[in-house]
C-alpha positions in Angstrom: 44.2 16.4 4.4 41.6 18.6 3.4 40.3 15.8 0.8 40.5 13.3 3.5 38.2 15.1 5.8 35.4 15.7 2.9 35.4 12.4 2.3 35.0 10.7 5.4 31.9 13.6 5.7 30.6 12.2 2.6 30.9 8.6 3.8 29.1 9.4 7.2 26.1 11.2 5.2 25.9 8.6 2.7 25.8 5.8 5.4 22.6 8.1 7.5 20.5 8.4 4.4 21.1 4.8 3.7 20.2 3.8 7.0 17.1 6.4 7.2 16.1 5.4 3.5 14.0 2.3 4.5 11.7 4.5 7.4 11.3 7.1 4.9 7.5 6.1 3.1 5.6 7.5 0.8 2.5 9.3 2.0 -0.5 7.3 0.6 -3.6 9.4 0.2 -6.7 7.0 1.6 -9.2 7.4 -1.6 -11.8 4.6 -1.6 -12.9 6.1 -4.9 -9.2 4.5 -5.9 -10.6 1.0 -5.6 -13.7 1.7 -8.2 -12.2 -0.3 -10.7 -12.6 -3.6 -8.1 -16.6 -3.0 -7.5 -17.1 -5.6 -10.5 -14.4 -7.9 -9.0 -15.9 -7.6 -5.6 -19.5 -7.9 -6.4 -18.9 -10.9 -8.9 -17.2 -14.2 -9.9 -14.8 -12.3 -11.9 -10.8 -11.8 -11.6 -9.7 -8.5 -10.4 -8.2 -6.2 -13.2 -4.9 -5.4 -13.1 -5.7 -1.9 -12.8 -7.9 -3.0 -10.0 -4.7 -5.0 -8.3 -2.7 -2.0 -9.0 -4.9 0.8 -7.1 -5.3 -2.1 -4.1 -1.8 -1.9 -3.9 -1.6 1.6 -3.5 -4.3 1.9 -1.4 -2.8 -1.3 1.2 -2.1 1.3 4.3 -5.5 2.3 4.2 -7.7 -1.0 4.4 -7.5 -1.5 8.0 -9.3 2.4 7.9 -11.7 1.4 5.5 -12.6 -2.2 7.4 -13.2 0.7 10.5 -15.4 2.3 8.6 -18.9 1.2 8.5 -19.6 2.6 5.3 -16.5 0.6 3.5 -16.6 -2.6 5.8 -19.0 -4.3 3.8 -16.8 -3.9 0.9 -13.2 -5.1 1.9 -14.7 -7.6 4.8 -17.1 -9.2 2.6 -16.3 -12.6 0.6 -16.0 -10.9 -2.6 -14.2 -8.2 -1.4 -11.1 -10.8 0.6 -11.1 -12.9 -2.7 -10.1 -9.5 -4.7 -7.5 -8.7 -2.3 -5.7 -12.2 -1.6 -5.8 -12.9 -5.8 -4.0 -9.8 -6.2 -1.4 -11.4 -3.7 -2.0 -8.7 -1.0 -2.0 -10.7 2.7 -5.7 -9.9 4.3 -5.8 -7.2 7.0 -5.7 -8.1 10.4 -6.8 -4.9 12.3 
């Protein structure tokens, strides 16, 4: 009985994890240093890095902050910097 008991516990816990799992996020720390390797991307006709599409990933939660920022707008607003971000497959911010 004992047994049966544990293991219904055990279900139930393994059934709130798996249910809490998807809210659970990693914290993302907003660096726009991150994005450096996409300046050359940006500011010319040439494809983004991979590295560059890698750190833009990373960095996804944070470019509605950086498109508030005046000092960063110019960068992920401009032509060159939507090009970068849509040809590494990442949907354009709408904030």
């Amino acid at each position: 009985m004992a047994m049966k008991k544990m293991g219904v516990s055990l279900m139930v816990v393994v059934v709130l994890v798996a249910v809490e799992l998807p809210h659970m996020t990693e914290a993302v720390t907003c660096s726009p240093v991150a994005l450096s390797p996409c300046m050359g991307a940006i500011s010319s006709s040439s494809p983004p890095s991979s590295q560059c599409c890698q750190k833009l990933k990373e960095q996804k939660p944070c470019l509605c902050g950086y498109i508030k920022n005046p000092s960063f707008k110019q960068y992920v607003s401009s032509p060159g910097g939507k090009k970068v971000i849509s040809s590494c497959g990442i949907p354009i911010p709408t904030c």
